[in-house]
N, C-alpha and C positions, 0 to 999 in steps of 0.2 A: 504494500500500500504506500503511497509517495503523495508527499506531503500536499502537492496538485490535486489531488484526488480529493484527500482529508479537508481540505479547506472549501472545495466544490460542495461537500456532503453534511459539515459542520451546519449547525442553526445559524442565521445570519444575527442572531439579538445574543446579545452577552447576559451575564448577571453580575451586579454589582455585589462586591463582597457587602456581607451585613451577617448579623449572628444567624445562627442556624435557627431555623423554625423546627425541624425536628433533626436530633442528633441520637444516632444507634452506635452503643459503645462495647465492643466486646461482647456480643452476643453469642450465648448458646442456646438450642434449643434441641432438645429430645424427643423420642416419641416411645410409647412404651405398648408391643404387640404380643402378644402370648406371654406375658411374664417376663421380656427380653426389651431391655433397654437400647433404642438405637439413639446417637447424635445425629442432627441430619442438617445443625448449624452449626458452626465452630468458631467464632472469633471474629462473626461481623463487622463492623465497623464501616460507618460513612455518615457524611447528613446532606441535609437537602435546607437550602434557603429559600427566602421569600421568595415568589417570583419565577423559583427554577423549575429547570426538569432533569432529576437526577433519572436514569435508566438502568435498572437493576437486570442485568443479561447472562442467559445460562440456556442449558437444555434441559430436558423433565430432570428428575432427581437433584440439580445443583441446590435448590435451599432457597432461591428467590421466593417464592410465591406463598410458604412459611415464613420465612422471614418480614413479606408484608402483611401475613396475616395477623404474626404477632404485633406488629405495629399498629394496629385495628384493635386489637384486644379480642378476636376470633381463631385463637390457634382450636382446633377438633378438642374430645374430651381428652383423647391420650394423650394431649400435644403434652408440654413444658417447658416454662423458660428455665434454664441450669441456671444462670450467671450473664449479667450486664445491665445494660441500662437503655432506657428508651427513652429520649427526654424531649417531649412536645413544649414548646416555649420556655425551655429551661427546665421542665418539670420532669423528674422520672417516672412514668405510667406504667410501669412495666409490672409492679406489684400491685396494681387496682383491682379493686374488685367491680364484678361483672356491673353494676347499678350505677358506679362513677364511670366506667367506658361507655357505656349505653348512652348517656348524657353530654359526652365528646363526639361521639359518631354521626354524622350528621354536621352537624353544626361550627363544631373544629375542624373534623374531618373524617371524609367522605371518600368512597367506593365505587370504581364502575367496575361493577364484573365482566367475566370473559365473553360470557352466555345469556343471550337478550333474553334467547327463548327460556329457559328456565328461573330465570332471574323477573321477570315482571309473573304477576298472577293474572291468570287466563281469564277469571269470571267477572274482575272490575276492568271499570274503564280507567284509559291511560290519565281522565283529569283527576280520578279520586286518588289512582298510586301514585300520582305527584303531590295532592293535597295533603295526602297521610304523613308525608314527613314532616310537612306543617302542624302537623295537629298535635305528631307526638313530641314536637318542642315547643306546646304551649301556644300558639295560634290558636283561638274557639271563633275568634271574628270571621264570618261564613263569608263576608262580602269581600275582606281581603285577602283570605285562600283563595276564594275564586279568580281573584284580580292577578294574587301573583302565578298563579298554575298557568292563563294564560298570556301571561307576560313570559313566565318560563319557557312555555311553548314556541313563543312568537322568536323569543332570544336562542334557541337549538333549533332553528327553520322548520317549524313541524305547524304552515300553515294551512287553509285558515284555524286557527287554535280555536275556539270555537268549537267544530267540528271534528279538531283531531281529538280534545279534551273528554269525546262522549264515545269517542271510537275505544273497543277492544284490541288488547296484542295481536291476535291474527289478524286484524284488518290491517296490522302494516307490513311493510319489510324486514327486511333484517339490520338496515342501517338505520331505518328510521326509532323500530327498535330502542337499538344501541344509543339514539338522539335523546330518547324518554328518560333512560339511565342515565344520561348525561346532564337533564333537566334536574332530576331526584340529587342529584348530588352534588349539585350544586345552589339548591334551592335555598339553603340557610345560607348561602357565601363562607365556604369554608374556608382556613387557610391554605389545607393540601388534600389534596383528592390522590388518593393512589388508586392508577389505574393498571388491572390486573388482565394482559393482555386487552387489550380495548378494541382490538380490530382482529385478530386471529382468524376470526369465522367469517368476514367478508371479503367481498371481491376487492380487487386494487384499486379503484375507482369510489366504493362507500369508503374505502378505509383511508383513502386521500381525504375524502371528505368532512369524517370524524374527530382525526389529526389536524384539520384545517383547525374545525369549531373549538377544538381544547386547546391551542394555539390562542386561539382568539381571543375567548372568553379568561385565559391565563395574564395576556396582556392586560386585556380591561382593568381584571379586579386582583392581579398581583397573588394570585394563587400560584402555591407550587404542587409540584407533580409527581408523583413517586411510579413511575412506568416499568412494570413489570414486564417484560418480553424475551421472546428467544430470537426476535429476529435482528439483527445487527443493523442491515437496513432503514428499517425504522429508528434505532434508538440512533444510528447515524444522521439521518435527517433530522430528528426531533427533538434528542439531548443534549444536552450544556454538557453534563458530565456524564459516566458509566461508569458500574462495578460492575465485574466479570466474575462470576459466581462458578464455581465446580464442586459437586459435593460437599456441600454445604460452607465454602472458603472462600475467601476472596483471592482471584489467581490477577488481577488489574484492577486500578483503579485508574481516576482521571480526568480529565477536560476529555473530551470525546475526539478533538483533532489529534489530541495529543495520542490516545491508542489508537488511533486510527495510524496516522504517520509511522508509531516508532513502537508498536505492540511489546512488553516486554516479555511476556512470559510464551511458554512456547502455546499452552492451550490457547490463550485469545490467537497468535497466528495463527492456529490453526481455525480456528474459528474466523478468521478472514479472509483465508484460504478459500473455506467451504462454502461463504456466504454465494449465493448465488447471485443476488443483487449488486454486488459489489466486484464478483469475479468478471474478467478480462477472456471472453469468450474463445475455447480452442477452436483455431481451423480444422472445421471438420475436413478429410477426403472428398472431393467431387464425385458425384454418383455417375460412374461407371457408364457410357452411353449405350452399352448394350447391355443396360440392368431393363428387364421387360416390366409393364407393368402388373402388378402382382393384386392392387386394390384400384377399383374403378366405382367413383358413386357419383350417378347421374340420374338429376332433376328430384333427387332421392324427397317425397310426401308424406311426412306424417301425421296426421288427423285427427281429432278427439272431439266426439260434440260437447257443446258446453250445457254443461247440468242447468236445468230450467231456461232452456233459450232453445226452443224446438227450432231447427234448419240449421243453427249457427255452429261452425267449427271452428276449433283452436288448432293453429297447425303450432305443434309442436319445433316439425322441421320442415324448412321451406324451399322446395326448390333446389338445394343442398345437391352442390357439382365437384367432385375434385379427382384427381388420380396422385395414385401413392408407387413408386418403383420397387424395386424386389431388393429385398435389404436396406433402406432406408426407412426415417424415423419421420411422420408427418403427424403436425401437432392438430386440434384443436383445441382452442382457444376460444374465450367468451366468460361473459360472469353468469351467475344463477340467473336460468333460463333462457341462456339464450341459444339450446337447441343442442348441444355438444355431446351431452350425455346423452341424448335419444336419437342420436345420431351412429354412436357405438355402438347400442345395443343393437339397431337395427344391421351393421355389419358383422355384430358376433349373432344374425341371427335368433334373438331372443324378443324380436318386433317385426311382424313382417309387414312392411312398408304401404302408407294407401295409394301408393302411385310412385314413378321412377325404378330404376336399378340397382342394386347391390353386384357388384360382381368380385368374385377373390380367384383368383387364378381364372379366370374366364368361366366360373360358373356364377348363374345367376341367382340369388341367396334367395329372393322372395322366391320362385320356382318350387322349393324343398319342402317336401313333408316327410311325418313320420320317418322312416330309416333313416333316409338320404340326408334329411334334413342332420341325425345324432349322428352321422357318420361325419358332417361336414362339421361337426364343432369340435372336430378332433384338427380339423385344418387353423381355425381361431378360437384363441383360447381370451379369457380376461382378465388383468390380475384389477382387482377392487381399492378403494382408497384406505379400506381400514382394516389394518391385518390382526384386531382385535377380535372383530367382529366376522371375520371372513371364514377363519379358522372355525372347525366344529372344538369344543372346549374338552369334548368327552373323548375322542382320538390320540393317538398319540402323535407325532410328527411323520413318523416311519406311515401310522396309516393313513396318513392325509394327504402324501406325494402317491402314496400308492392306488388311492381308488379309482382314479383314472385308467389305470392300466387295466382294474377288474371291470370299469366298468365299458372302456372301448376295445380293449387289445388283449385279450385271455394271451396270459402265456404262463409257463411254468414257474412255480414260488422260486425258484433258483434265479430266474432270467429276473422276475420282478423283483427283488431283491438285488439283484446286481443295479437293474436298471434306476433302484432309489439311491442307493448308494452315491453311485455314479454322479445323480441331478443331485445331490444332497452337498456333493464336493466342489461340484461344480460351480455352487451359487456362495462359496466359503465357508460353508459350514462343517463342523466336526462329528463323524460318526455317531458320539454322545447323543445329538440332539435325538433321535431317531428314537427312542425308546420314551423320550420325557413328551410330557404333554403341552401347547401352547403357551398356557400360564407359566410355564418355567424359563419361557422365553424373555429375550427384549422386544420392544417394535419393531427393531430392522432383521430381528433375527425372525420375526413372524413375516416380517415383508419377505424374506429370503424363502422363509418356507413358502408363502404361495405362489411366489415364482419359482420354486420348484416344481409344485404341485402343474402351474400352468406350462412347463415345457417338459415335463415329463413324457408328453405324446409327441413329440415333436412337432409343434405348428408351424405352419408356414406365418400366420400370422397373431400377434400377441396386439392386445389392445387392455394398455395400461390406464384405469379410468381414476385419475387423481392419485396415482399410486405413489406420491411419497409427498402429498401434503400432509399426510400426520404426523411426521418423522421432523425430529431434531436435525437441527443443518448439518450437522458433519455425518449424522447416519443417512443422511439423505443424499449427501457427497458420493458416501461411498456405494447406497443403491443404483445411485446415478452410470457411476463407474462398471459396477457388475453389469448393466444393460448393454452400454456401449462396447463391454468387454464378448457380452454373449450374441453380442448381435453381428462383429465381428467375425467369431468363430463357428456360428451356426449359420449363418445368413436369415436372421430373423428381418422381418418385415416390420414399424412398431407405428399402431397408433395413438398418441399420447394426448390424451386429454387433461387438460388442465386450464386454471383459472392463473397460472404462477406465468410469468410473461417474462420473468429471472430466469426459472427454470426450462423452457421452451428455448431460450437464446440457446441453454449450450446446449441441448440436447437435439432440437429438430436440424434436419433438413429444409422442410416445406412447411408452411404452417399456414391452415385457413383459421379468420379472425369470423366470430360468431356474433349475430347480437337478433333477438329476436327472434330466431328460427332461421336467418337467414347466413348466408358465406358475406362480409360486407368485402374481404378483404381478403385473395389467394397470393401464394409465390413463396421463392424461397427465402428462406429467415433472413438472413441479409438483407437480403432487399427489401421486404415488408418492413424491416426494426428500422432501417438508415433512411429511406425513402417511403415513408406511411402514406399512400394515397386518399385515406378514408379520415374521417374526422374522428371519429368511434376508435379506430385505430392508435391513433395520435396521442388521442386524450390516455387510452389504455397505457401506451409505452409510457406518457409522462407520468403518470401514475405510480410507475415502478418506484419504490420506497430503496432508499441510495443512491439514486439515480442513475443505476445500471449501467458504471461507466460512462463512456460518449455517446450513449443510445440516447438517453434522454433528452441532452442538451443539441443533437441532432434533429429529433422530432421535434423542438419546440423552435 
């Protein structure tokens, strides 16, 4: 990372020195599971001033996201704090009891969680779970709740307020969502809102969005920020300063140019290494002119009437044209809804299409039924985005690469047993895993497993749907790398679906841009990223959190 970069990707507003608003000294915290004591913080330390955005950065297990809980006064029942201090305006909170934090929260300070959808309640409307914070800090005056819930509303662009204030969770989006949270926690004017991942679940585009408003709304009223994330990107555009968190330690601290520029420890490199946002895209290979075409989808219709609107159709996918070459990786791209995913499945045959072609090796995929149809999913296979969920839990590893072979390809326990083996080694993994079950895994080691599971028949084509947006950046690094590895040496074909626009740079060849059901934007990544014809396009790449190298600053 070179200091040109660092300086492009810093916040453009400084923070004046002034005393700490909240100062964490020496922190431990424990958790205690079966009778068996774990540390899972160790010796904390950082603070956060008026005004700022401190960025607390790691992957699952480093201790961020406990260590802002205990700043909250919300560690789980097993949690514990061992040893330190947490001192909100001087004050150490850290030994309060539950009815003295309850009293702080809110009002001192405030929470946007990760998860809109679970974090608002389903059965009131969006103006009462704004009011409610008012009422439980002593607000009974009915005319000025009301007043400020839609001042709230109006101030997080969730207009006309009025209307949004009487609406339910499900009648929004997922940003707008995230807006409501964003109202609630700031509705007493706290000092510091720690925001625990705040954009994770949105597309790059809401999540510019919602960055914009906490940006904003921080200036205004002099709030600081306590940003809990894994993405470097983000905490590169949006923090002043960063702690780099590993198992439960602090491995960097700093002004955010400063690790940026000159990382000291070897973990943050490598965590800027892997960042995809940030990473300096390999020249892939030029695709072979006598690679034939392996995927072809033309004028591809997909259809759905709409519930109580007798005649009317939703097309899912519209018109939907592209061709893919034979060992090459072509992306789609697009945010929630806009056709990508029912796009795929229509390819792996799991949708047969209301109109246009599917064709995979020159057979036509709508055409297929029964047999023909089980015999061609052994040609495309899918690996899913969540290799928590994807995995059966009751299985062992050994029988989850194996059920494919019983269920398309009989052959004898010797041969299917070599042949799990073989995919098991292939994808890095150790002999061991084959006998233990899912749950004894990590993420990347369950990602490995279902892309074993999926080239264990050897397909011609793999269709990867979100497959390493749940995964921490350096294990998503190195999924990245196992693909490119196996695509190599197998000649796999890859259609890679995604909302990541970071991840797409290094990994496609071709990549069609989605929005609405339609293709707004084909061609290959280079040219799409460096010359965006489409406005949709444009706004997408500027969107990218880091600024994705010179892509960004080229689209705009």
């Amino acid at each position: 990372m070179n200091v040109d970069l660092a300086s492009r990707l810093a916040p453009a507003t400084t923070v004046a020195a002034s005393a700490p608003l909240l100062a964490v000294e020496d922190l431990a915290i424990r958790y205690v599971s079966g009778g068996t004591a774990r540390r899972v913080v160790d010796g904390v330390s950082f603070s956060v001033a008026p005004g700022e955005v401190l960025a607390l950065l790691g992957e699952s297990g480093s201790g961020k996201t406990t260590t802002a809980q205990a700043v909250l006064g919300l560690l789980p029942p097993n949690g514990a704090i061992e040893r330190g201090a947490i001192r909100l305006d001087g004050t150490d909170i850290a030994g309060w009891p539950e009815r003295k934090l309850a009293a702080l929260r809110g009002a001192r300070i405030s929470l946007i969680p990760q998860d809109p959808t679970t974090s608002l309640n389903p059965v009131r409307t969006i103006g009462a779970q704004i009011a409610e914070i008012l009422e439980i800090h002593g607000e009974r005056d009915r005319t000025r709740i009301r007043a400020r819930v839609l001042e709230l509303l109006t101030r997080v662009g969730l207009e006309p307020a009025e209307m949004r204030a009487r609406q339910y969770p499900h009648q929004l989006s997922g940003g707008m969502r995230q807006r409501v949270l964003i109202a609630i926690a700031v509705a007493l004017r706290p000092g510091l809102i720690v925001a625990d991942e705040p954009t994770s679940a949105l597309d790059v585009t809401v999540q510019r969005r919602i960055l914009d408003l906490l940006d904003e709304l921080r200036r205004e009223d002099g709030t600081a920020v306590l940003l809990v994330t894994h993405d470097l990107g983000v905490a590169a555009d949006r923090a002043d300063r960063v702690v780099v968190l590993r198992q439960g330690q602090v491995q960097e601290a700093g002004p955010v140019r400063q690790v940026l520029a000159a990382p000291r420890s070897e973990y943050a490199r490598q965590l800027l290494a892997d960042a995809p946002s940030l990473a300096t895209p390999r020249a892939r290979p030029p695709v072979p002119a006598t690679a034939g075409i392996m995927l072809k989808v033309d004028g591809l219709l997909q259809a759905y009437p709409v519930a109580g609107e007798r005649g009317r159709m939703f097309h899912a996918a519209d018109d939907v044209s592209f061709e893919v070459r034979a060992g090459t990786t072509h992306a789609l791209v697009g945010e929630s809804g806009s056709g990508k995913t029912t796009t795929a499945r229509c390819i792996a045959g799991f949708l047969r299409p209301t109109a246009g072609r599917v064709e995979v090796g020159g057979t036509d995929v709508a055409q297929l039924s029964g047999e023909a149809l089980r015999q061609f999913r052994r040609k495309v296979q899918l690996v899913f985005q969540n290799p928590f969920a994807s995995l059966d839990p009751r299985q062992t590893v050994g029988a989850i690469v194996e059920e494919p072979l019983w269920n398309f390809a009989p052959v004898a326990k010797a041969e299917r047993e070599r042949l799990v083996r073989g995919m098991i080694e292939r994808v890095g993994l150790p002999d061991a895993v084959l006998t233990r079950p899912p749950a004894a895994l990590s993420g990347g080691q369950r990602q490995r497993v279902a892309i074993a599971r999926a080239l264990v028949l050897r397909p011609r084509v793999v269709v990867l749907d979100e497959a390493v947006s749940a995964l921490d950046v350096t294990v998503q690094a190195r999924i990245l790398e196992l693909l490119a590895e196996l695509q190599r040496e197998l000649g796999l074909t890859y259609v890679f679906v995604s909302h990541d626009l970071a991840v797409v740079r290094l990994i496609a060849d071709t990549v069609s841009v989605m929005r609405s059901g339609r293709v707004v934007e084909s061609g290959p990544v280079e040219q799409v990223f460096h010359s965006p014809a489409d406005e949709y396009t444009r706004d997408l790449i500027a969107a990218i959190p880091g600024g994705a190298g010179e892509t960004r600053k080229t689209a705009q």
